[in-house]
N, C-alpha and C positions, 0 to 999 in steps of 0.2 A: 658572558655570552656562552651559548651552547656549544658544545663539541663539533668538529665536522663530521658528518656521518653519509653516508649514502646511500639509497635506497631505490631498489630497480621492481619496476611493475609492470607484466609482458602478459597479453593476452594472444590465445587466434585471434583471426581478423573477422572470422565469419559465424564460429562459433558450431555449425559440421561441414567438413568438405566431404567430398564422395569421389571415390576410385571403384573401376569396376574389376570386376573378380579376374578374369581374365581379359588380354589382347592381344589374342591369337586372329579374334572376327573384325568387330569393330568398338571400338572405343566412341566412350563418350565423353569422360574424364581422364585424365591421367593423374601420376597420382603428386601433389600441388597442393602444399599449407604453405601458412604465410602467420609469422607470429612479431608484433611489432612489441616493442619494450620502450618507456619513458624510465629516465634516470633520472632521480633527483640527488642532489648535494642540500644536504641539510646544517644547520649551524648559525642560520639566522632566523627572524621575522617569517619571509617569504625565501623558499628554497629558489638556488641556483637550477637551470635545465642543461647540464653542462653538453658541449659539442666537440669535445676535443681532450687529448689527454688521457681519457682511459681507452678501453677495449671493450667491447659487449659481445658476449660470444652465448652459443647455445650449444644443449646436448641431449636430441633424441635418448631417451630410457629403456623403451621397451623394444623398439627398433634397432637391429642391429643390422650393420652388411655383412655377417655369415649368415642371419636370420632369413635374411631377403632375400640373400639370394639361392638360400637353400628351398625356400615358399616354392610350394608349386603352383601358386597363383601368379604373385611376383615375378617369378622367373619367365613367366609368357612375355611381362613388360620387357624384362632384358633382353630378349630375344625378337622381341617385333616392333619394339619403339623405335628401333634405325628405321623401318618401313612406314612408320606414321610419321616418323620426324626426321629426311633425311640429314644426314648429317651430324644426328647426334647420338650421343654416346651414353647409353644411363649405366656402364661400367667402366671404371677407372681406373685402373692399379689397384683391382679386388676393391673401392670401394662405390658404394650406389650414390650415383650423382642426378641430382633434378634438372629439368630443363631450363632452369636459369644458373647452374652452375654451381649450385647449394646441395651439399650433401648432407647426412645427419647428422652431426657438424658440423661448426663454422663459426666463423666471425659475423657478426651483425653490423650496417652500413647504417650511416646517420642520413637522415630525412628529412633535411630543413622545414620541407613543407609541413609536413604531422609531428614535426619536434620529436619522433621517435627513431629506435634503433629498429630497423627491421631486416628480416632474413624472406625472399620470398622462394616461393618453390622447392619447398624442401619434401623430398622423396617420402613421405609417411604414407604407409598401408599397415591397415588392421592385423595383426599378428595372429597366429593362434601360442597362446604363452601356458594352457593349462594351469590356469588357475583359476580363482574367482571371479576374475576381471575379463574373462572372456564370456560375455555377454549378447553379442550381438548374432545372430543368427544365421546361419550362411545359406543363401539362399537357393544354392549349386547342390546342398545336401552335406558339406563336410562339417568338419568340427567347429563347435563356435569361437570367435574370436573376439581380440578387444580393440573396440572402438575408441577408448577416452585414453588416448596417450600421453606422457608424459613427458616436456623438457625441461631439464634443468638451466638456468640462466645465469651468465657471472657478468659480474664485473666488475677489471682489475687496471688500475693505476699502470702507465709505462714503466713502473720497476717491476710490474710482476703480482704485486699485491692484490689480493683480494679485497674489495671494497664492499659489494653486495650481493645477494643471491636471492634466487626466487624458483619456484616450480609451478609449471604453468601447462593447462590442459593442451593438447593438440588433436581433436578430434576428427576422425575417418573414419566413413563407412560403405558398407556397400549400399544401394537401393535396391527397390523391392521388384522391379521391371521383370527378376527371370520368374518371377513366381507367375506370369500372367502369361509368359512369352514363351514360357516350356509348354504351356497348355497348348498355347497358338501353334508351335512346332507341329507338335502330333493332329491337331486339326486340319493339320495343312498336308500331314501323311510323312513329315520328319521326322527322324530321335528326337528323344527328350534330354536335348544334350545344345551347350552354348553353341556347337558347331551345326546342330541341326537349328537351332533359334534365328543364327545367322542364316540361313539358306532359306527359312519360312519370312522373315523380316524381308529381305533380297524379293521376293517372290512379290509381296504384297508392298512392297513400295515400286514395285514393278508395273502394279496396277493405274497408279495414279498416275496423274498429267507426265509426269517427268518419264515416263517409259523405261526408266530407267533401275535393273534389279542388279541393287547394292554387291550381292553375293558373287555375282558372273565381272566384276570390277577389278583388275591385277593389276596390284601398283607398279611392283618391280617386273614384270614380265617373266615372273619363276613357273607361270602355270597354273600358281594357285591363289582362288579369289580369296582378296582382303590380305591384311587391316584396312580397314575403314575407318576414318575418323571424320565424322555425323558434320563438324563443324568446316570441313574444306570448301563444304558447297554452302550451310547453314549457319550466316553469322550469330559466334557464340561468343558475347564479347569475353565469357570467363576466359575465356582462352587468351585473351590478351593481344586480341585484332580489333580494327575496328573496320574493319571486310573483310569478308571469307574469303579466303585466296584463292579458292579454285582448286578442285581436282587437278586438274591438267598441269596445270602451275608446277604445282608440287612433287609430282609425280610425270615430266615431262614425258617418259617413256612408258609408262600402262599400255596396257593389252585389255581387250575385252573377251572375256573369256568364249567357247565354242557352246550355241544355244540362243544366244542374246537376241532381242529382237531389236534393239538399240545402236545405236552408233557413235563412233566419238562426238560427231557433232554437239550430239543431246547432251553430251556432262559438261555443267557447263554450272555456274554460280545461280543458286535460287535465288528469287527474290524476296523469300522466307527465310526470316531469321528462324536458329534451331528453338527455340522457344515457344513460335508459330506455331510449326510442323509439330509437335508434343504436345504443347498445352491445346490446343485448341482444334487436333486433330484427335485426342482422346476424351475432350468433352463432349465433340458430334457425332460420333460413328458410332451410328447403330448396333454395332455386333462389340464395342466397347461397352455400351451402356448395357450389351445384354450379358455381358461379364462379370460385369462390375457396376449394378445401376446408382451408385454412391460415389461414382467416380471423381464428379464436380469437388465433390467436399474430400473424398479419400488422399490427399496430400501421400500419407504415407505406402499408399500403392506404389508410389514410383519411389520418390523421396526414403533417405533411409530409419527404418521402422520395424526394422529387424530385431525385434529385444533391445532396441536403443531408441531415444530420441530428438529428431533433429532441433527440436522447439522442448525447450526445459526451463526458461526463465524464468522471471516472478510474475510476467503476466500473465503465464499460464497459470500460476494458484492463483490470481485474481479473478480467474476464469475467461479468459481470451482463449484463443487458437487462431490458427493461420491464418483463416477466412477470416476473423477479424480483423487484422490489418492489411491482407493482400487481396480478400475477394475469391470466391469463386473460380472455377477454371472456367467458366462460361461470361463468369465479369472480366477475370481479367482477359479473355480473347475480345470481349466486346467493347472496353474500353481502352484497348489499344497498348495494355502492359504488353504483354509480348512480343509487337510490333517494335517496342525498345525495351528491350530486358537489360537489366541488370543496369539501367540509367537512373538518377537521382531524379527523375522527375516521374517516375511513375511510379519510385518505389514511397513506402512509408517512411513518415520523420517522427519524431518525436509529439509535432503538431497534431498531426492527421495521417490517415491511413493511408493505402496506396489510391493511385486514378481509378475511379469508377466506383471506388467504396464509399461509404456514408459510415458516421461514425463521431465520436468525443475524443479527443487526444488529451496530450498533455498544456497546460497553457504557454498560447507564442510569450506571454509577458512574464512568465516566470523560467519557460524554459526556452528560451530564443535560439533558432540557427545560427547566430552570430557567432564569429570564432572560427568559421569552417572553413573549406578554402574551394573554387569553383574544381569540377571534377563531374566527368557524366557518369563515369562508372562508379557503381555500389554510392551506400543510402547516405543522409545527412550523418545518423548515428556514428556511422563508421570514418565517414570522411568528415568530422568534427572536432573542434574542441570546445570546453563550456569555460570550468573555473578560470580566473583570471588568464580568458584568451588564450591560453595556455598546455591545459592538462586534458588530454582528450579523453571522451562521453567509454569509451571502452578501459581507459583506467582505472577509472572510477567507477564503472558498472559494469564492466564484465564484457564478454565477447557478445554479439547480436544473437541472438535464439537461447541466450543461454545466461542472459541479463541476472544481476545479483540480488536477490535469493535465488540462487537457483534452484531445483528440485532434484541436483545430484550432488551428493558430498564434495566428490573430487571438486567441483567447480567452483566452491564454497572455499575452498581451503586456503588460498592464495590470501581472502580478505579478512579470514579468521585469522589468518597468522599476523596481519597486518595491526588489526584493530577490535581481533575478539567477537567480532561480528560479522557475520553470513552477509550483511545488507551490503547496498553502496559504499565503497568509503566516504565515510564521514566525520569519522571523527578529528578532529582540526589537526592535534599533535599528529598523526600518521606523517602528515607533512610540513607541519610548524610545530618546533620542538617548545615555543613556549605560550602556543596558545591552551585550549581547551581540551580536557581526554572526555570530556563527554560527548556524546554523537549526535550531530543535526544536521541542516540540510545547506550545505555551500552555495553561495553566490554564484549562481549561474545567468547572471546579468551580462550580455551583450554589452562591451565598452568596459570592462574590467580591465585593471591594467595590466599587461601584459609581465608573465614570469619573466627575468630576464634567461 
């Protein structure tokens, strides 16, 4: 019989998250990765998925908290994220803490449901590190930085030991939003500046039905308008609600700033998810499409596309892109994506594309849903397992947008160290030490018997 051996395989969960440059105005993101890791115990036939007895910890690389909070991006969050989130704290005894209590460290919690070890909310923003790896484009005008972050992953036995290791991408970036919206500033007779972005955004969301101009909005009653965060009033389920709480709610003491033509009354919860209001308010405005008359298809207008990309997997070298499995911003407002974002029934599976697309998937009879577990938020892919009931579609293939082959080294490197090969893992011994070292394609039969 084989040795016992152990072997940890941790991906993001989304494959790029996006935090915005500053949140001094308003916020859309905050900044929120989530990297899940499966363990295996190797030394039989079929590995163990063990739940107990060891530790799984992580460790942010490029991110540090002298880094973060030295950032003069960063340090807008530490400074106005108590105004967006009352009550919380993203500094802690000098170190940077996320909103679920995850800092760039930590221990990783087991997840019965996904058989994985995961960490959610971990404080990652794009660094500037001066080197090669800062890639990504800053859209503010400063120095470029790097989006494809790096954790290191352990895991060690209750004596202390080390069992197994792995490094694994953590991808952030900014979106492309100031590049359209600085323009809009000065069209509107403001700096070209985030402070004047927010005062021309404020203005012209002032226009529409809601009467209501974002900028003239004071949370804490200091005087001065914003933070704003888009999803108080606009259900965002990334945010991890499932209803917008409300202005009011949150912020029981706001003031409206001197100007306003609006009243408290008015602020009050849309009946537009933030999804809505974005996708399908920049596919129809006139003065959008005279901006930007590629907008439908332009994904990377908002999306970040900044010298990086949000979509890098192998279906992009088979020649896909976005619209191929999401649609349009004009399909998905017309078939009713937006109206439920980021739910499993509007997004793509492995079968078929998203609602309202048309298109050839992969086959239900060789590659079934089965294995997954009911959940509205985010897609089958992610909230799935294939192999033996067991080992989830992101172990094996990689984070979502960024599927194995992917088209960036870094992303590659995890399964190259695995198995010698960029692809899926595949090859049997990766996880059965006395089957086959040649590579092909695992049983992803629905009713496989369950790892134990």
């Amino acid at each position: 019989m084989a040795a016992t051996t152990y072997k940890v395989i941790a991906y993001n969960d989304l494959g790029m998250h996006c935090a915005c440059p500053t949140s001094s105005n308003f916020l859309l993101l905050p900044p929120f990765n989530t990297i899940r890791a499966q363990v295996l115990q190797l030394g039989t036939n079929d590995p163990i998925l063990p739940t107990s007895g060891i530790t799984v910890s992580y460790q942010m690389v490029e991110d540090t908290d002298a880094g973060l909070i030295a950032d003069a991006y960063f340090s807008t969050w530490i400074s106005y994220a108590p105004k967006i989130f009352p009550g919380y704290q993203p500094l802690v005894g000098g170190k940077v803490m996320g909103l679920t209590g995850n800092g760039l460290s930590g221990t990783m919690t087991y997840d019965a449901t996904s058989k994985s070890w995961i960490a959610t909310g971990i404080p990652a923003f794009p660094p500037v590190t001066g080197t090669a790896t800062d890639v990504m484009t800053d859209p503010l005008g400063g120095p470029n930085r790097t989006p494809y972050l790096t954790a290191n992953v352990t895991v060690k036995n209750t004596a202390g030991t080390t069992l197994a290791t792995t490094s694994t991408v953590v991808p952030v970036a900014f979106g492309g939003c100031c590049s359209c919206h600085l323009d809009v500033a000065v069209a509107n007779g403001f700096p070209r500046t985030p402070d004047g972005s927010f005062k021309a955004m404020g203005k012209l969301h002032g226009q529409n039905s809601s009467k209501i101009d974002i900028s003239l909005l004071d949370p804490d009653g200091d005087g001065v308008g914003g933070p704003i965060r888009c999803s108080e009033c606009h259900l965002d389920p990334a945010m991890g609600e499932t209803v917008a709480p409300g202005f009011a709610n949150v912020h029981p003491n706001f003031k409206i700033l001197p100007g306003a033509t609006f009243t408290k009354a008015d602020v009050k919860v849309s009946t537009l998810t933030f999804s809505q209001v974005l996708h399908n308010f920049h596919s129809g405005n006139a003065k959008v499409l005279a901006m930007d008359p590629n907008i439908d298809t332009n994904c990377y207008a908002c999306h970040p596309g900044n010298g990086i990309e949000c979509y890098r997997g192998s279906m992009k070298t088979d020649g896909f892109n976005c619209v191929s499995c999401h649609g349009t911003l004009s399909v998905r407002a017309s078939s009713g994506q937006t109206a439920q974002p980021w739910n499993a029934a509007t997004l793509p599976s492995c079968n078929n594309p998203a609602m309202g697309v048309t298109g050839s998937c992969h086959s239900s009879t060789s590659y079934p849903d089965g294995g997954g577990w009911a959940s509205s938020f985010e897609g089958k892919y992610i909230n799935n397992r294939g192999h033996k009931g067991s080992i989830l579609c992101t172990t094996c293939h990689g984070s979502p947008h960024a599927d194995a082959p992917a088209t960036t080294a870094k992303d590659n490197s995890q399964n190259l160290a695995m198995q010698g090969s960029a692809k899926a893992l595949g090859k049997c011994s990766v996880c059965h030490p006395t089957k086959s070292t040649s590579w092909g394609v695992p049983n992803h039969t629905a009713g496989n018997s369950v790892l134990p």
